[in-house]
C-alpha positions as CSV (number, residue, x, y, z in Angstrom):
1,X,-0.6,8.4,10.3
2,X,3.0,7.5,10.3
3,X,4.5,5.2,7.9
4,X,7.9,4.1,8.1
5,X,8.6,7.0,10.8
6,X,7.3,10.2,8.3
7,X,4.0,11.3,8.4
8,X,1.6,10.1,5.7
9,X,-1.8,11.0,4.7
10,X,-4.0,7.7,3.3
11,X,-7.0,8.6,1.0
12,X,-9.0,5.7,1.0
13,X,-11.6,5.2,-1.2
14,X,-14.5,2.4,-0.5
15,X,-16.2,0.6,-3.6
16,X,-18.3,-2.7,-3.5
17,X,-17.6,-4.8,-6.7
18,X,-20.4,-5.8,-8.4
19,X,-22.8,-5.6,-11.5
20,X,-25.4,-3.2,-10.0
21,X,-22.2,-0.8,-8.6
22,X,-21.0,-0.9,-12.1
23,X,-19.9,2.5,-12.7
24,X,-18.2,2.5,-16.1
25,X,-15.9,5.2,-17.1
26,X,-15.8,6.8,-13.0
27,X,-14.6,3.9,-11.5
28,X,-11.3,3.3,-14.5
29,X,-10.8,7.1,-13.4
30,X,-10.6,6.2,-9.9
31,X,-8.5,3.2,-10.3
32,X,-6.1,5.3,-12.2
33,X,-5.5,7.5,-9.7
34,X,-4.6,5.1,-6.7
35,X,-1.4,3.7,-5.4
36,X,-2.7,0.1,-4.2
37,X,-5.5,-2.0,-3.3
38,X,-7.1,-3.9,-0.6
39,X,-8.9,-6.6,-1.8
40,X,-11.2,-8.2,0.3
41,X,-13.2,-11.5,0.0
42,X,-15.2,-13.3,2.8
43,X,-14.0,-16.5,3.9
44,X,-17.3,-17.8,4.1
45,X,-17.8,-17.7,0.8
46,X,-16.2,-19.2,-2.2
47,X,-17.1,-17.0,-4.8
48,X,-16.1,-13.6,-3.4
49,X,-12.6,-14.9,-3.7
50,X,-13.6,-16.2,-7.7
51,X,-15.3,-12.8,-8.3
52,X,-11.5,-10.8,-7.3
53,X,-9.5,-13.1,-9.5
54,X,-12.2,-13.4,-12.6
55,X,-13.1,-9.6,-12.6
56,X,-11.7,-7.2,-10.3
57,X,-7.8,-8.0,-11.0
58,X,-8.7,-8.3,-14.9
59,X,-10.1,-5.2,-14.7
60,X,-7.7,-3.3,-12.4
61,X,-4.9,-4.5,-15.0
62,X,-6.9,-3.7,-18.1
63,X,-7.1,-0.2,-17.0
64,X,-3.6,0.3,-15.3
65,X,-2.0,-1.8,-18.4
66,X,0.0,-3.3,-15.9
67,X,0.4,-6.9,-14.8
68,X,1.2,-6.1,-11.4
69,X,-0.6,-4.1,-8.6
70,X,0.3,-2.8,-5.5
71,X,-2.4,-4.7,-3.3
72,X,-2.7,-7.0,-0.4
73,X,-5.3,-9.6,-0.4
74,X,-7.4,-9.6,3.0
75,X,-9.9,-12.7,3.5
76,X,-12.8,-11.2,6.2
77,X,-14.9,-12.2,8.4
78,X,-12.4,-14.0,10.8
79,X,-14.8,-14.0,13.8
80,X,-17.0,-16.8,11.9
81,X,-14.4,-19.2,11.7
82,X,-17.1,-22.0,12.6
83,X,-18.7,-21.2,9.0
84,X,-15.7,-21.1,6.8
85,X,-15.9,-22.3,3.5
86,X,-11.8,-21.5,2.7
87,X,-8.8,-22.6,3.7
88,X,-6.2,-19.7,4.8
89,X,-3.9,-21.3,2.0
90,X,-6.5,-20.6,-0.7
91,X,-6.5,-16.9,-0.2
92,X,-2.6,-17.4,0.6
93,X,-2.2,-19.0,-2.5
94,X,-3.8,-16.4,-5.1
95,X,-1.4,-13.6,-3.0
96,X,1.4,-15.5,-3.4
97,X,0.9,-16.1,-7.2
98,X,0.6,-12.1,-8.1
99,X,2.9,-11.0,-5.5
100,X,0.4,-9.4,-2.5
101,X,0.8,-9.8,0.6
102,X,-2.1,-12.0,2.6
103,X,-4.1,-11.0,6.0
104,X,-7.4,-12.8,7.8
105,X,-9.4,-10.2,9.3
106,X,-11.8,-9.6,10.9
107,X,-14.0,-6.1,10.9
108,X,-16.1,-6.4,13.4
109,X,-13.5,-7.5,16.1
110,X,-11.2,-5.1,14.4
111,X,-8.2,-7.9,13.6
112,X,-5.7,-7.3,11.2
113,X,-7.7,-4.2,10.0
114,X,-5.0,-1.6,10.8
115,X,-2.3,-4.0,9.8
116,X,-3.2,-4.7,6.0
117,X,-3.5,-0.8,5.5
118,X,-0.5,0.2,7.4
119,X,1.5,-2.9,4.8
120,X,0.2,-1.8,1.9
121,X,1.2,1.9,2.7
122,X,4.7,1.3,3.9
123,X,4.5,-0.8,0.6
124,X,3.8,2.1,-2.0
125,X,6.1,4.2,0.2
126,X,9.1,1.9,-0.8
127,X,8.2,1.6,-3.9
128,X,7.8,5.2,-4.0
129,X,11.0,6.3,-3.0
130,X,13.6,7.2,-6.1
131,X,10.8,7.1,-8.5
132,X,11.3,10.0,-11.3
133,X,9.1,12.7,-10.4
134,X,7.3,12.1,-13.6
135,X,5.9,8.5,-12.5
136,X,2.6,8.5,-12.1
137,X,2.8,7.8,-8.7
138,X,4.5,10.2,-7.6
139,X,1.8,12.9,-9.2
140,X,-0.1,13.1,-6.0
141,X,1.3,15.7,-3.5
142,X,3.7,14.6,-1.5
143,X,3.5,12.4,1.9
144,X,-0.1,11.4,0.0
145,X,-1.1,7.7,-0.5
146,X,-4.3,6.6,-2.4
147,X,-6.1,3.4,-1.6
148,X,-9.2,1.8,-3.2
């Protein structure tokens, strides 16, 4: 994949939040290792966008000890727009307050999905670029991006 015109490998990594998927000790070892996050709620329903701001991002912060993450926010399921629950400006909102960037997507019709991948690595890049080589981020080999 090409990212700002140089070649870029993403690593992406797939988790579903919840108490069952609970992994403990494997998933803070997995957070600590990634560049940025695509966080996804469905549109159609009001508390996958409650259960990203009461536990993933307290979590994600907790283990990074950082305020701030490299993520964008991505409200799914755009192809049932006749059962939305959210406003765009909820989900826009709740980006805008930590500093993401917001998409609506939809999977299954494959809207926006390249897009909010293809931000958040041009993203990291930037933020990448004239880091001291002993940041943590750039401790991955080089041209390598890793998103959960």
């Amino acid at each position: 994949m090409s990212i700002d015109d140089e070649a870029c490998l993403l690593e992406i990594m797939d988790y579903c939040w919840s108490a069952e998927n609970d992994y403990g000790a494997y998933l803070d070892r997995w957070i600590r290792r990634v560049h940025g996050f695509v966080l996804v709620f469905d549109i159609t329903s009001p508390k996958s966008l409650e259960v990203i701001e009461k536990e993933v991002l307290p979590r994600l912060q907790n283990v990074l000890e950082v305020e701030r993450i490299s993520a964008v926010l991505v409200g799914n399921k755009l192809d049932l727009e006749d059962k939305r629950k959210m406003a765009p400006a909820e989900g826009a909102a709740l980006a805008e307050k930590h500093g993401w960037q917001y998409f609506e997507a939809s999977a299954m019709n494959r809207i926006n999905v390249d897009e909010c991948f293809l931000w958040l690595a041009s993203d990291i890049n930037k933020k990448c670029k004239g880091k001291e080589k002993k940041d943590k981020l750039t401790s991955l080999p080089p041209k390598r991006c890793c998103i959960m």
